[in-house]
Each structure stands twice: as C-alpha cells, then as structure tokens.
N, CA and C atoms of all chains as a GROMACS GRO file, in nm:
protein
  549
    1UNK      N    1   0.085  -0.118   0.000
    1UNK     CA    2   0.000   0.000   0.000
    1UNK      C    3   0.088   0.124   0.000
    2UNK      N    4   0.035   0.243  -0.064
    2UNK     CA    5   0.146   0.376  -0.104
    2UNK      C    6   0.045   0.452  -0.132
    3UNK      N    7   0.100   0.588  -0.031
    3UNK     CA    8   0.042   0.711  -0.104
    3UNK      C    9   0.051   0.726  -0.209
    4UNK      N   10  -0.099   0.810  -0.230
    4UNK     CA   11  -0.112   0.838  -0.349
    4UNK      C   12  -0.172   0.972  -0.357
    5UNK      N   13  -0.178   1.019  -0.514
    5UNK     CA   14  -0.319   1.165  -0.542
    5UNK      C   15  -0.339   1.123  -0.677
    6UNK      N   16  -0.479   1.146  -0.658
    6UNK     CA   17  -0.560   1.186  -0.776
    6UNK      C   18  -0.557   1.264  -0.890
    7UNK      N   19  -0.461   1.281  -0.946
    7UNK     CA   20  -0.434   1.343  -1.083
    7UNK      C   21  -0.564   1.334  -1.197
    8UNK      N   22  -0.643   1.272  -1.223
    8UNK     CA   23  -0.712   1.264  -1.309
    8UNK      C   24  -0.802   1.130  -1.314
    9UNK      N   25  -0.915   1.110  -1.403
    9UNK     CA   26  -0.959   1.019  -1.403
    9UNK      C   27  -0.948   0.994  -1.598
   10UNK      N   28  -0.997   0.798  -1.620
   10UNK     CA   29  -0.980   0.799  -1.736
   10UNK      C   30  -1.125   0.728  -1.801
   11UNK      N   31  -1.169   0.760  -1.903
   11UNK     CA   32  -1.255   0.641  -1.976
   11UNK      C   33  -1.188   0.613  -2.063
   12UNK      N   34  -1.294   0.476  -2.062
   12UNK     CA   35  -1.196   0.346  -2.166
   12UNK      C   36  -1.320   0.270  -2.232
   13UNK      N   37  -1.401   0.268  -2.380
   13UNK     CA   38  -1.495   0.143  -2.354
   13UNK      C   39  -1.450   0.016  -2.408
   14UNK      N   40  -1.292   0.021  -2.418
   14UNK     CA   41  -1.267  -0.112  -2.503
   14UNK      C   42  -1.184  -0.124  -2.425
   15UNK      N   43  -1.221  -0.271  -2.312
   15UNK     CA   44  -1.121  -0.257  -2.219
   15UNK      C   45  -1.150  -0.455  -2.228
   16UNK      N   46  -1.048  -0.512  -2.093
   16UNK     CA   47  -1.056  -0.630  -2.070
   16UNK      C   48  -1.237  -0.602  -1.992
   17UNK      N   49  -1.296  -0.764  -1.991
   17UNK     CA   50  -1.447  -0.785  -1.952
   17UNK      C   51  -1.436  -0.705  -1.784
   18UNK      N   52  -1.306  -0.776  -1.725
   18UNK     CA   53  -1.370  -0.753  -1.596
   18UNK      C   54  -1.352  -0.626  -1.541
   19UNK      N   55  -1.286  -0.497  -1.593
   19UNK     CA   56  -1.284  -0.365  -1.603
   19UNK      C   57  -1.397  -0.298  -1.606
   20UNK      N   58  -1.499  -0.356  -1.710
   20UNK     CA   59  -1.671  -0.286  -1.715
   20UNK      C   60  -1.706  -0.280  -1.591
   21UNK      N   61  -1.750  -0.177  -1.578
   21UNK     CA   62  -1.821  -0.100  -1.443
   21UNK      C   63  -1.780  -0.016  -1.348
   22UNK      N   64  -1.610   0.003  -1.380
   22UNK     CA   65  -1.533  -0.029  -1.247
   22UNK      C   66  -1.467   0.163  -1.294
   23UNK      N   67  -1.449   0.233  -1.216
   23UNK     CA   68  -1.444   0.380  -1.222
   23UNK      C   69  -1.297   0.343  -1.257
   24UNK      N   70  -1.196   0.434  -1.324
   24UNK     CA   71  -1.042   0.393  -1.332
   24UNK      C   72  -0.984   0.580  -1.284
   25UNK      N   73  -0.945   0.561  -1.183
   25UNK     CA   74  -0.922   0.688  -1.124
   25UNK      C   75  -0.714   0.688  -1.179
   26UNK      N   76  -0.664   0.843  -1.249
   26UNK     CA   77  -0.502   0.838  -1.240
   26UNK      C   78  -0.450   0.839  -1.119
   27UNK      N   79  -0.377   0.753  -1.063
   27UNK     CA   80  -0.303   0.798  -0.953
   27UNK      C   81  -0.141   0.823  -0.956
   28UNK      N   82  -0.110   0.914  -0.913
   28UNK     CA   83   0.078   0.933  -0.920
   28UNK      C   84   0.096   0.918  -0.770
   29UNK      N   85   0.161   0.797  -0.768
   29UNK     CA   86   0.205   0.746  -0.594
   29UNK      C   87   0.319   0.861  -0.564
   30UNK      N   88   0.301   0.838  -0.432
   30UNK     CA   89   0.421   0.956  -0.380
   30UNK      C   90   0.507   0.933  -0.260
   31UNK      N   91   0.604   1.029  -0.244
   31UNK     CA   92   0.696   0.971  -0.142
   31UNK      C   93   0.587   0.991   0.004
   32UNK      N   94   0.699   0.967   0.140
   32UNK     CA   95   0.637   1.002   0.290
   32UNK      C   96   0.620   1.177   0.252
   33UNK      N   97   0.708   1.230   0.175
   33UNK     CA   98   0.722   1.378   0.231
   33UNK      C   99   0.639   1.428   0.072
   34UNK      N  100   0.530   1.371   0.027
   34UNK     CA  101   0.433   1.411  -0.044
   34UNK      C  102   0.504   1.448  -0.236
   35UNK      N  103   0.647   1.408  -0.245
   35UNK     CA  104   0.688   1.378  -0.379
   35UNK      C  105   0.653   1.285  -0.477
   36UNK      N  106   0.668   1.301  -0.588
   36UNK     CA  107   0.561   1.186  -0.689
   36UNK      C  108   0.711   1.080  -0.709
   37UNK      N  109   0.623   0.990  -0.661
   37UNK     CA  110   0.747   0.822  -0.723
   37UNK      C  111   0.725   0.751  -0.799
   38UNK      N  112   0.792   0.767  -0.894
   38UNK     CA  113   0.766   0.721  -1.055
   38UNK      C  114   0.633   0.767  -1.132
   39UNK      N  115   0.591   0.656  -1.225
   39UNK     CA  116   0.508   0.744  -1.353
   39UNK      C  117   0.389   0.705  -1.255
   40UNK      N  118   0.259   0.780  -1.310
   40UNK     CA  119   0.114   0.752  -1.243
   40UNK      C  120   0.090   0.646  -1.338
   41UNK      N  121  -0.050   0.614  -1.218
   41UNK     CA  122  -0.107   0.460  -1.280
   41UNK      C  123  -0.263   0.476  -1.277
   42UNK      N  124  -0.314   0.393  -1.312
   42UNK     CA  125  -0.464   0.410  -1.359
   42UNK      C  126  -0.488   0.281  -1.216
   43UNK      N  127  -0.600   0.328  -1.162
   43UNK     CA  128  -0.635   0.243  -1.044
   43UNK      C  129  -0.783   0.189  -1.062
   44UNK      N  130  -0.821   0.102  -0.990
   44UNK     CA  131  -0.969   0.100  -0.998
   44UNK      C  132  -0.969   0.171  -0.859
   45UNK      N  133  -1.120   0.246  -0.912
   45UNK     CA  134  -1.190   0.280  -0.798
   45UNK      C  135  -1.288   0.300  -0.711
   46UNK      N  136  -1.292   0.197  -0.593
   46UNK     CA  137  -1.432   0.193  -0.545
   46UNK      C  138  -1.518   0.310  -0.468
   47UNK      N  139  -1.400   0.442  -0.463
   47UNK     CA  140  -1.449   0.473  -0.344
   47UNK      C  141  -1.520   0.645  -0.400
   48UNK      N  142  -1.493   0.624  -0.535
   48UNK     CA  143  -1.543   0.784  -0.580
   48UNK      C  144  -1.451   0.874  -0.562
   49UNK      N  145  -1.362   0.898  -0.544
   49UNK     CA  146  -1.272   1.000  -0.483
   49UNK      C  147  -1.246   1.052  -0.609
   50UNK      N  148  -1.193   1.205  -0.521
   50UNK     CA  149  -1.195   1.302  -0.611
   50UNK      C  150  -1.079   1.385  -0.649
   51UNK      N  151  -1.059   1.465  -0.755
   51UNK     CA  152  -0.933   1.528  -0.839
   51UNK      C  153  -0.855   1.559  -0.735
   52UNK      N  154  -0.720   1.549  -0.679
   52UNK     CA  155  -0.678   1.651  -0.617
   52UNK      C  156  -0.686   1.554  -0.469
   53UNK      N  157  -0.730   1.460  -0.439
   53UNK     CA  158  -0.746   1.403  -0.266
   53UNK      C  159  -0.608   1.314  -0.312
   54UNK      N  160  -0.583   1.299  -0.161
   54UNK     CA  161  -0.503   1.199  -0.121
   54UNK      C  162  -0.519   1.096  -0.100
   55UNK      N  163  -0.530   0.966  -0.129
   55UNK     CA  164  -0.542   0.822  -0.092
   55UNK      C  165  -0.426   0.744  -0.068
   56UNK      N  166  -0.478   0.619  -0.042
   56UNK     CA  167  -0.373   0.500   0.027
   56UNK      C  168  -0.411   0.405  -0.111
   57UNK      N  169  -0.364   0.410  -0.227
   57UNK     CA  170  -0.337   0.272  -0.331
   57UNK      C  171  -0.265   0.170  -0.268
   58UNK      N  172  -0.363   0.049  -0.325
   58UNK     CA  173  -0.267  -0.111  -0.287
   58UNK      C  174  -0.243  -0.139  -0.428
   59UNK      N  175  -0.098  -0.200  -0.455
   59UNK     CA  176  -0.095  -0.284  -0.601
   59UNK      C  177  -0.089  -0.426  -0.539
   60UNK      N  178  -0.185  -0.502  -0.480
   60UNK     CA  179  -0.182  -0.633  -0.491
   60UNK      C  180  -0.311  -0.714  -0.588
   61UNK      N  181  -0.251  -0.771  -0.691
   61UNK     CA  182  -0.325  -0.803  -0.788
   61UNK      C  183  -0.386  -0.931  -0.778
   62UNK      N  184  -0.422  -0.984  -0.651
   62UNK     CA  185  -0.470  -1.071  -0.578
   62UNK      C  186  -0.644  -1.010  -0.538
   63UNK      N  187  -0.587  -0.915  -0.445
   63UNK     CA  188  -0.702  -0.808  -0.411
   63UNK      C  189  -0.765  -0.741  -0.482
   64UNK      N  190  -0.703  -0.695  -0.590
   64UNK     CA  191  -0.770  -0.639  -0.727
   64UNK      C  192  -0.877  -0.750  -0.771
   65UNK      N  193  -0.820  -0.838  -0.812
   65UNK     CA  194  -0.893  -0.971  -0.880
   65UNK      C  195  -1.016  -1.017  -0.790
   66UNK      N  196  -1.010  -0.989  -0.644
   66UNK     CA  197  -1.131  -1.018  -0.583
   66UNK      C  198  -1.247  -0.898  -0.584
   67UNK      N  199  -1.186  -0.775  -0.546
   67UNK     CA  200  -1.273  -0.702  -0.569
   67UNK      C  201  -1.366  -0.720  -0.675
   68UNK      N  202  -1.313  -0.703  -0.813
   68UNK     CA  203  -1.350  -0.687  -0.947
   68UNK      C  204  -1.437  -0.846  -0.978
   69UNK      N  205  -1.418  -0.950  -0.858
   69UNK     CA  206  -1.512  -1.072  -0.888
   69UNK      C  207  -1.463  -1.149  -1.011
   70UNK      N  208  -1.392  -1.154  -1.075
   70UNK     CA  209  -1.318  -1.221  -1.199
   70UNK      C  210  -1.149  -1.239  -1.152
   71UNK      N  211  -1.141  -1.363  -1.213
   71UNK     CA  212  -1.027  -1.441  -1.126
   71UNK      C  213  -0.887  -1.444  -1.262
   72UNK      N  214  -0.961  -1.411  -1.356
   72UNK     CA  215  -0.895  -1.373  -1.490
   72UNK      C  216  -0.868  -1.256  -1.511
   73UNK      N  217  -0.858  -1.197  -1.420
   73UNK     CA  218  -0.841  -0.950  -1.441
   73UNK      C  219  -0.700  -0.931  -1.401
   74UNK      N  220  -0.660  -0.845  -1.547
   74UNK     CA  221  -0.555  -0.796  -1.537
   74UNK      C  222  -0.520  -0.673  -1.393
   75UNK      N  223  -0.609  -0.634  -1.347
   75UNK     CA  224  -0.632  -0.536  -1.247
   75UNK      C  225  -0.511  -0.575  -1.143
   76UNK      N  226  -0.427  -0.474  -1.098
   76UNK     CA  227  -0.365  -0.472  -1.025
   76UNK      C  228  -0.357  -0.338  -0.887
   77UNK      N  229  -0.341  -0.254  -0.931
   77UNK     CA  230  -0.385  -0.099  -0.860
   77UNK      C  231  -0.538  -0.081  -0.811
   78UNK      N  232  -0.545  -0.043  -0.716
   78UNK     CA  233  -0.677  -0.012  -0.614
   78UNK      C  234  -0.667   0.105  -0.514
   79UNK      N  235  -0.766   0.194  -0.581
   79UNK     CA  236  -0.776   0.291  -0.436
   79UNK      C  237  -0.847   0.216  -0.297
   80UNK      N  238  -0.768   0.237  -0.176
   80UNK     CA  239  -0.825   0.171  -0.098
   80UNK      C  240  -0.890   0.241   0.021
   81UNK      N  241  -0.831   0.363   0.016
   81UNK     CA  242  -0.880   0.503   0.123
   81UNK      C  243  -0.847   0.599   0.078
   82UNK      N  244  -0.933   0.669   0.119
   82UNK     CA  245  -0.905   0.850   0.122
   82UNK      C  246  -0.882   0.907   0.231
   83UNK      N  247  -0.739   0.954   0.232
   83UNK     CA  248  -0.705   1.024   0.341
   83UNK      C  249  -0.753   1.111   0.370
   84UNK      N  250  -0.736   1.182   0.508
   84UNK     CA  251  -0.819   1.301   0.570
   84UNK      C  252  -0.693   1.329   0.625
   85UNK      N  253  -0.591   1.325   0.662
   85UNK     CA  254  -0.467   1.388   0.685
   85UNK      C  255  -0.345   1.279   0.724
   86UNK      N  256  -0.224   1.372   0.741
   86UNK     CA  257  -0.083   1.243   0.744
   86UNK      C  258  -0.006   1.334   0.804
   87UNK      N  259   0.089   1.285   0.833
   87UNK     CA  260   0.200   1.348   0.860
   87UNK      C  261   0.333   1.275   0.878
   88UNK      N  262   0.422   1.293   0.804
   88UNK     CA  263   0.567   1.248   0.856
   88UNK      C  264   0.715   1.299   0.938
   89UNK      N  265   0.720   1.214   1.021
   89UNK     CA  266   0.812   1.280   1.107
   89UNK      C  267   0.952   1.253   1.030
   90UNK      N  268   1.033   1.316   1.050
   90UNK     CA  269   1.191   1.289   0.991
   90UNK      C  270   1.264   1.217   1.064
   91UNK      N  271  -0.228   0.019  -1.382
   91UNK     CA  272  -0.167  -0.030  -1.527
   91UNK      C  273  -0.139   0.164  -1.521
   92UNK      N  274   0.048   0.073  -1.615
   92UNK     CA  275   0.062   0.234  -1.657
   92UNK      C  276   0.010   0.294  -1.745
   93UNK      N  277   0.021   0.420  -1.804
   93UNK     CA  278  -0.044   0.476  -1.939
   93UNK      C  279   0.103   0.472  -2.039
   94UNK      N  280   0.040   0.397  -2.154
   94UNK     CA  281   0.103   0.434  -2.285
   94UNK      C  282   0.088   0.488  -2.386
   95UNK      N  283   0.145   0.531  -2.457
   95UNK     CA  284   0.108   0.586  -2.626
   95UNK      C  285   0.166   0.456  -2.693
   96UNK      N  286   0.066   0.428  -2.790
   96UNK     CA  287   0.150   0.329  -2.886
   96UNK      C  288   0.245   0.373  -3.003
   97UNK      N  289   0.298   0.345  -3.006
   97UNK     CA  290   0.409   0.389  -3.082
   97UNK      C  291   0.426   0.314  -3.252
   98UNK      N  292   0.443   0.161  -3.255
   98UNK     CA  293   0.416   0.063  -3.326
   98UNK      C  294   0.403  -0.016  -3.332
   99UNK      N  295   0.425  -0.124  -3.392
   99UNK     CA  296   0.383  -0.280  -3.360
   99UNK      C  297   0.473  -0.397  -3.359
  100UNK      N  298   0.529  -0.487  -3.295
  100UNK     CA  299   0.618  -0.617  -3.312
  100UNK      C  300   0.547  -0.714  -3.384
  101UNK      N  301   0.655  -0.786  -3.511
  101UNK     CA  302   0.596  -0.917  -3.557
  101UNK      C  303   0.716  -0.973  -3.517
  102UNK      N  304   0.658  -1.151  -3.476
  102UNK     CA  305   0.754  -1.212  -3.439
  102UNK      C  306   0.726  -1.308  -3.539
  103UNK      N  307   0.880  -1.367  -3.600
  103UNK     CA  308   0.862  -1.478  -3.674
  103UNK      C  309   0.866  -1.618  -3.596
  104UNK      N  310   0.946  -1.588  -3.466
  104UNK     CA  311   0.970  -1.729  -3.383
  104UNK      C  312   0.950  -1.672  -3.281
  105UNK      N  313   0.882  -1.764  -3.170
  105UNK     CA  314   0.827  -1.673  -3.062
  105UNK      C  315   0.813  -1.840  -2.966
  106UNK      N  316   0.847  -1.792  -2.825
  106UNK     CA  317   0.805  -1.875  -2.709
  106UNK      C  318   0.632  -1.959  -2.766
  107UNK      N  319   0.626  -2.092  -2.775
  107UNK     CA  320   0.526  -2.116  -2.833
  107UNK      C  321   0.400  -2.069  -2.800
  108UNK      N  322   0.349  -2.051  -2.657
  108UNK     CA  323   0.283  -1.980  -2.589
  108UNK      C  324   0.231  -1.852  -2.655
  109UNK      N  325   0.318  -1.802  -2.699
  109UNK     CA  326   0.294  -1.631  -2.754
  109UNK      C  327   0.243  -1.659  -2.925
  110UNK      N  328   0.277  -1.736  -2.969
  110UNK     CA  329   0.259  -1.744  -3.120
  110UNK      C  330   0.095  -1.684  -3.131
  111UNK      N  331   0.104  -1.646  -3.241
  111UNK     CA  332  -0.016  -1.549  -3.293
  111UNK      C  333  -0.098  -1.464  -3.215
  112UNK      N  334  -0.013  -1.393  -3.196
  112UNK     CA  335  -0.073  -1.243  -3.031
  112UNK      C  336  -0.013  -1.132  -3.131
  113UNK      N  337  -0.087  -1.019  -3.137
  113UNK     CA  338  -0.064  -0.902  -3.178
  113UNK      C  339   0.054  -0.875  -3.067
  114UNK      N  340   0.149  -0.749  -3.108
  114UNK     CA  341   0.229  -0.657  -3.030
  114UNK      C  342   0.224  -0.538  -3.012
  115UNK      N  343   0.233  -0.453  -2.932
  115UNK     CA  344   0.259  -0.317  -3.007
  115UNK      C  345   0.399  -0.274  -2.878
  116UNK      N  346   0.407  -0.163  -2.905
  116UNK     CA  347   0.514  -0.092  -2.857
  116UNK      C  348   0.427   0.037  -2.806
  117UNK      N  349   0.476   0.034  -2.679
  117UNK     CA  350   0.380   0.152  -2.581
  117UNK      C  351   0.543   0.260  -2.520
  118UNK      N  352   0.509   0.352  -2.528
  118UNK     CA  353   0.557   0.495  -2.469
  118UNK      C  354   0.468   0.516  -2.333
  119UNK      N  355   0.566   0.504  -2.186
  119UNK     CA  356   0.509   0.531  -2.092
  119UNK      C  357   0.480   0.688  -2.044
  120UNK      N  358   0.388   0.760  -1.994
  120UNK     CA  359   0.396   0.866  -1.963
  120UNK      C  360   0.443   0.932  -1.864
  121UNK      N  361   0.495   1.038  -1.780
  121UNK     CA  362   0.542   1.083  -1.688
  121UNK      C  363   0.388   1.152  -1.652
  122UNK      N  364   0.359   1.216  -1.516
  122UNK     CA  365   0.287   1.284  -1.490
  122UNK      C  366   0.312   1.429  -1.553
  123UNK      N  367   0.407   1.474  -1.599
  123UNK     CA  368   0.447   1.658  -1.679
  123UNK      C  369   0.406   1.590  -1.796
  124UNK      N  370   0.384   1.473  -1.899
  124UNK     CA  371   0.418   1.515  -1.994
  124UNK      C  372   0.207   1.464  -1.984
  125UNK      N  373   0.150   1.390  -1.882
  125UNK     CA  374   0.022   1.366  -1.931
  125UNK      C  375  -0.056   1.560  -1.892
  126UNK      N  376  -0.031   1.597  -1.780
  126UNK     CA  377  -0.074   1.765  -1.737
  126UNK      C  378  -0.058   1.832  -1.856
  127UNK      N  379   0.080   1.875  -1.884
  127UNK     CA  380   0.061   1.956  -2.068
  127UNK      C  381   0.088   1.898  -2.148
  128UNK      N  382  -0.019   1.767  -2.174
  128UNK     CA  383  -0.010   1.696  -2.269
  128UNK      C  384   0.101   1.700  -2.387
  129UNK      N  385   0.189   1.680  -2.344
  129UNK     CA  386   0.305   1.637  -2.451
  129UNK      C  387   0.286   1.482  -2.464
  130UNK      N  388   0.397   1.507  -2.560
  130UNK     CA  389   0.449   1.369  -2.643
  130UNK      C  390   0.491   1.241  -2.518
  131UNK      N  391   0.467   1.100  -2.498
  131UNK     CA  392   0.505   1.017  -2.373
  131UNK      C  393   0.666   1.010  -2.382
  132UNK      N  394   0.687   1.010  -2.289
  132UNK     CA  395   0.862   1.082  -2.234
  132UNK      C  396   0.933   0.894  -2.224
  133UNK      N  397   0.847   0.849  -2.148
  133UNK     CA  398   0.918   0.703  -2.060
  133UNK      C  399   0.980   0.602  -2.193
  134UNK      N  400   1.046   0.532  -2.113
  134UNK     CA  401   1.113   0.417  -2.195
  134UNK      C  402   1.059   0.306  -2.279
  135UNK      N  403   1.025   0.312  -2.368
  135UNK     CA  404   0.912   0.220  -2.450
  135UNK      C  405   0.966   0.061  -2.402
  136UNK      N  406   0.852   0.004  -2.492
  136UNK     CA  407   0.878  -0.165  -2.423
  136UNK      C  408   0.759  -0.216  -2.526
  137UNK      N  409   0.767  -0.336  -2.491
  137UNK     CA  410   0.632  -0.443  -2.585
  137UNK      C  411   0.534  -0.448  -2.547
  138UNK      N  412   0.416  -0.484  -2.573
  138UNK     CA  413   0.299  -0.504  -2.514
  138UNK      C  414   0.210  -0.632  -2.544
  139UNK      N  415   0.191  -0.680  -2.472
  139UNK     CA  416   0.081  -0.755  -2.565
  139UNK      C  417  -0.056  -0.713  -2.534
  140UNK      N  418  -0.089  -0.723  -2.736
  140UNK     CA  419  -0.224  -0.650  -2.736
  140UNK      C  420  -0.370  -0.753  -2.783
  141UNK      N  421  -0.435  -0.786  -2.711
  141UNK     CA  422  -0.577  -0.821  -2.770
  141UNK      C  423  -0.711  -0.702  -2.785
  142UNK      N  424  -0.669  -0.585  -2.795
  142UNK     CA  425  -0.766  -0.446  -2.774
  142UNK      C  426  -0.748  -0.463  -2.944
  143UNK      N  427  -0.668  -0.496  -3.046
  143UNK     CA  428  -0.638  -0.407  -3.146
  143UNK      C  429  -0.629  -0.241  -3.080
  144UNK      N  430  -0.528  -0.210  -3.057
  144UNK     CA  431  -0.488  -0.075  -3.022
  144UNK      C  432  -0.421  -0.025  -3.148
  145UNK      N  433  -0.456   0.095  -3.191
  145UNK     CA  434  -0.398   0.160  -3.307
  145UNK      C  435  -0.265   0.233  -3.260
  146UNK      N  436  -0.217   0.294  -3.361
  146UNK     CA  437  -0.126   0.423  -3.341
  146UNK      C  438  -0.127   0.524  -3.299
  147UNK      N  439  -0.092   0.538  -3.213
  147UNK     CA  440  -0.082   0.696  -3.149
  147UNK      C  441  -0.197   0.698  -3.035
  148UNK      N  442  -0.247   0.575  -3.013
  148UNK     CA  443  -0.354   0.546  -2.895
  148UNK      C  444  -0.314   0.544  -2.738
  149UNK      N  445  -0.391   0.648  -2.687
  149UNK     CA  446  -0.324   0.588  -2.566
  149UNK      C  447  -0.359   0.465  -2.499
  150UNK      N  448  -0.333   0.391  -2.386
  150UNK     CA  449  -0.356   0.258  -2.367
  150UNK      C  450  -0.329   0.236  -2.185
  151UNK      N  451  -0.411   0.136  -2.160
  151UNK     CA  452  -0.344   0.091  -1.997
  151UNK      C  453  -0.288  -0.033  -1.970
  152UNK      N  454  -0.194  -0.011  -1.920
  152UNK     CA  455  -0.055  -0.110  -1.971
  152UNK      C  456  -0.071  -0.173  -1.844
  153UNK      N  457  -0.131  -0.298  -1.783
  153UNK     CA  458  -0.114  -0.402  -1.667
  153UNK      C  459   0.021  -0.490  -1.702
  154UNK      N  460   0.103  -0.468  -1.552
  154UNK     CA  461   0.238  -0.490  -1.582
  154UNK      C  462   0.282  -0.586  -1.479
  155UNK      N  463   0.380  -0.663  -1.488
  155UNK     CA  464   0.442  -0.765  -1.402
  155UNK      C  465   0.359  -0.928  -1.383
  156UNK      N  466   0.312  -0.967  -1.273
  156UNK     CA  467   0.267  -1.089  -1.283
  156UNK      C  468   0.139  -1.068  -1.313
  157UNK      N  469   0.032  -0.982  -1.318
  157UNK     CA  470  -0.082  -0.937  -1.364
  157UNK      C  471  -0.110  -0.963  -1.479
  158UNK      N  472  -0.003  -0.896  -1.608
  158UNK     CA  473  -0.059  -0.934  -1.727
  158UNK      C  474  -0.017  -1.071  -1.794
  159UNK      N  475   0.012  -1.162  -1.737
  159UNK     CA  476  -0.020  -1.299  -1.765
  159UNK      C  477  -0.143  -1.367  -1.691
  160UNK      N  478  -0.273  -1.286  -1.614
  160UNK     CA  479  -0.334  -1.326  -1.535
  160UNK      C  480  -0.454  -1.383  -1.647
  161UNK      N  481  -0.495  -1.301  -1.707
  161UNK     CA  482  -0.589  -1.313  -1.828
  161UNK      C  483  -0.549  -1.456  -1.872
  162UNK      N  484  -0.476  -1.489  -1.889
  162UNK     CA  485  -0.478  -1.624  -1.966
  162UNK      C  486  -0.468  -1.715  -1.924
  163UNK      N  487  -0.452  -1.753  -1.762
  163UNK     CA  488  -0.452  -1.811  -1.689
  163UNK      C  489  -0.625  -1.924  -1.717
  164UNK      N  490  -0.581  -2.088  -1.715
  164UNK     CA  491  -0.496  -2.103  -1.616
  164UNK      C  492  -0.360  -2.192  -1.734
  165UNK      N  493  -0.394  -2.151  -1.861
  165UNK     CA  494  -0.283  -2.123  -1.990
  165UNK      C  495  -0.147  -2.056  -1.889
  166UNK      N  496  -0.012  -2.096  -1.883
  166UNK     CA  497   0.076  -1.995  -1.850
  166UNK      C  498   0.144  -1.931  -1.968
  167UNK      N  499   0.176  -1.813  -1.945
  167UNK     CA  500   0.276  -1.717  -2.081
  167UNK      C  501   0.376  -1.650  -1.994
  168UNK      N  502   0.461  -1.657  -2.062
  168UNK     CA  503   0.611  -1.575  -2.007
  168UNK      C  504   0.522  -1.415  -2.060
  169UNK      N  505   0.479  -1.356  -1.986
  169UNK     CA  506   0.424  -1.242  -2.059
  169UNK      C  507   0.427  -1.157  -1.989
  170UNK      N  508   0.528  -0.970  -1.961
  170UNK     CA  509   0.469  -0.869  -1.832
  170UNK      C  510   0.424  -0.758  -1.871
  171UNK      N  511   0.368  -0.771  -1.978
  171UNK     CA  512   0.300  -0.626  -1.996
  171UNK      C  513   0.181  -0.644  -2.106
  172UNK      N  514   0.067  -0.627  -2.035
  172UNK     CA  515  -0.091  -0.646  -2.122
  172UNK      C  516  -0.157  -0.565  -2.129
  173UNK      N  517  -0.195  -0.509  -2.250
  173UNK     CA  518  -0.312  -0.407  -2.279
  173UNK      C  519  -0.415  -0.422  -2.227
  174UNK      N  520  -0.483  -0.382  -2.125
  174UNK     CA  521  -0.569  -0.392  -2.066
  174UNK      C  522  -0.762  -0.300  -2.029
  175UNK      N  523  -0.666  -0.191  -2.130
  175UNK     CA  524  -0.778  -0.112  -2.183
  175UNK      C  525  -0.748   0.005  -2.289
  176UNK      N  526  -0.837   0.037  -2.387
  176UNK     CA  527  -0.786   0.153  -2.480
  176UNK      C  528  -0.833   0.246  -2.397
  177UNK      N  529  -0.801   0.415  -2.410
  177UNK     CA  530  -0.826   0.496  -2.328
  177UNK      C  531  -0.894   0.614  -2.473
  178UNK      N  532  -1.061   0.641  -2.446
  178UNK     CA  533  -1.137   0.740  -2.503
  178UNK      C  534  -1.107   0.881  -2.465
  179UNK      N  535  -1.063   0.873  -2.334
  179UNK     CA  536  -1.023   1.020  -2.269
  179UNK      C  537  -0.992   1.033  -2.125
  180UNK      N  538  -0.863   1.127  -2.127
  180UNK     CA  539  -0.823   1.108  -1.986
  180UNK      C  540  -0.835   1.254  -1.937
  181UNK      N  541  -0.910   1.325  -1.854
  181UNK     CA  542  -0.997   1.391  -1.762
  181UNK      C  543  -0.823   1.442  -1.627
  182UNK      N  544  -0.739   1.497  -1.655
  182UNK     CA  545  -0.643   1.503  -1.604
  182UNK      C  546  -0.665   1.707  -1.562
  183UNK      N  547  -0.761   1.770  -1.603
  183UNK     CA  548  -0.806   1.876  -1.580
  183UNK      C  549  -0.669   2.044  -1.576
   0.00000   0.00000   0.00000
C-alpha cells in the first residue's frame, strides 16, 4: 500500500471484460514527504474519490482480482482510502 | 496499469510457443508533466501484448508484471505487460 493523489480520471470502452463497471481513477504514488514516485497509474476505484485528494493505493493483484469478482483481471492498482490527513516525522 | 502511447507494432517470426499469434505493439510510458501539458510520452518504450487491437498513437493501460499474464490463466505465458484497456479520454483537468 502507497500514497497516493488523484491526478485525473480515465474512460476506456474497449477494455478487458472484468474492467466494465469499475471507475479507473489516475493515480501518481508519492513519497512520505508528499513527492511523486515514478510514472502515475490508472487504479480501480471503489471509493469515488476526487481530483486533487489523497489516498492509500494497494498494487496487490490478488485483491484487485477479488474485488473486481473475476479471477482472470488484469487489475492490479486499487484505491483503498481517502485520506483526511498524514503526517511524517523525519 | 501504466499509461502508454503506442508507438508501433512487433511481428515475431519465432516466438516462445505460448505467444505465437498475439498481436504486439510498442507503448511509450507517460510521466505525470508530460500527461498535465499533454506532450508527447517521455518514458522508456517496451512491448505489449495486445488483444484491444490498439492503433497508433492510442493511448492505452498497460497491466504490468505478474498481472498481465493473469488473463490467460490457467494457460501460463512468459508475458509482463498487457493491454488492458484503450483509453477514449483522460480527464487530467
């Protein structure tokens, strides 16, 4: 699990089956001290969240695959919370 | 899955038997600067395998590592990077 923000959201209608339905929010993960780590990723998302919030992404593509109910989904990335605040100590 | 631009396409004449007759393409990963003022994809290209038919210059969502051999399961493929959706529009504001 890794911070994350909401950069954007995407549509797609030609996607794998078990993707239909499923919101695909951009996320660019980030360091403890709120820096972006590496390229952003397209997440599923259950939770609605919005442009600009902070969340907690999991890439376990185990958990993806259950959510999404298909045992054949490429799905790996998941918003899993929306933060309401953080802080890191040094 | 990361975001790509496709760039072009791989034919293989000899291929892990597994892979024989799978489209390819070649995806351009994006940075977050270059998806905000939409420029040209910056990242290090790579292969893809595609069952979307993804065109040129499409962007795409690239499921990567043990994921994109999940689809074909319970078939195994030496395979880490699967097209996993074409992208109509990305809402990056």
């Amino acid at each position: 699990m890794q911070l994350a923000k909401i950069v954007g959201h995407a549509i797609s209608s030609v996607k794998h089956p078990s993707l239909h339905g499923w919101r695909l929010a951009l996320v660019q993960p980030l360091t403890a001290t709120n820096q972006p780590d590496g390229e952003p990723v397209l997440a599923i998302d259950v939770l609605g969240s919005a442009h600009g919030q902070h969340v907690i992404v999991s890439n376990d593509g185990l958990g993806a695959r259950q959510v999404v109910g298909h045992k054949n989904s490429p799905a790996r990335w998941m918003v899993l919370g929306i933060c309401d605040s953080q802080r890191a100590e040094a | 899955m990361r975001i790509a631009e496709v760039i072009g396409t791989v034919t293989l004449s000899r291929s892990h038997p597994a892979l024989a007759n799978y489209r390819w393409v070649i995806g351009v990963p994006f940075s977050l600067k270059a998806i905000e003022q939409g420029q040209a994809a910056d990242g290090e290209d790579f292969v893809i395998l595609d069952e979307l038919q993804a065109g040129h210059g499409q962007k795409i969502g690239v499921s990567e590592g043990g994921e994109a051999a999940v689809p074909f399961l319970p078939a195994r493929k030496p395979v880490d990077a699967y097209c996993a959706c074409l992208l109509d529009s990305l809402d990056v504001k």
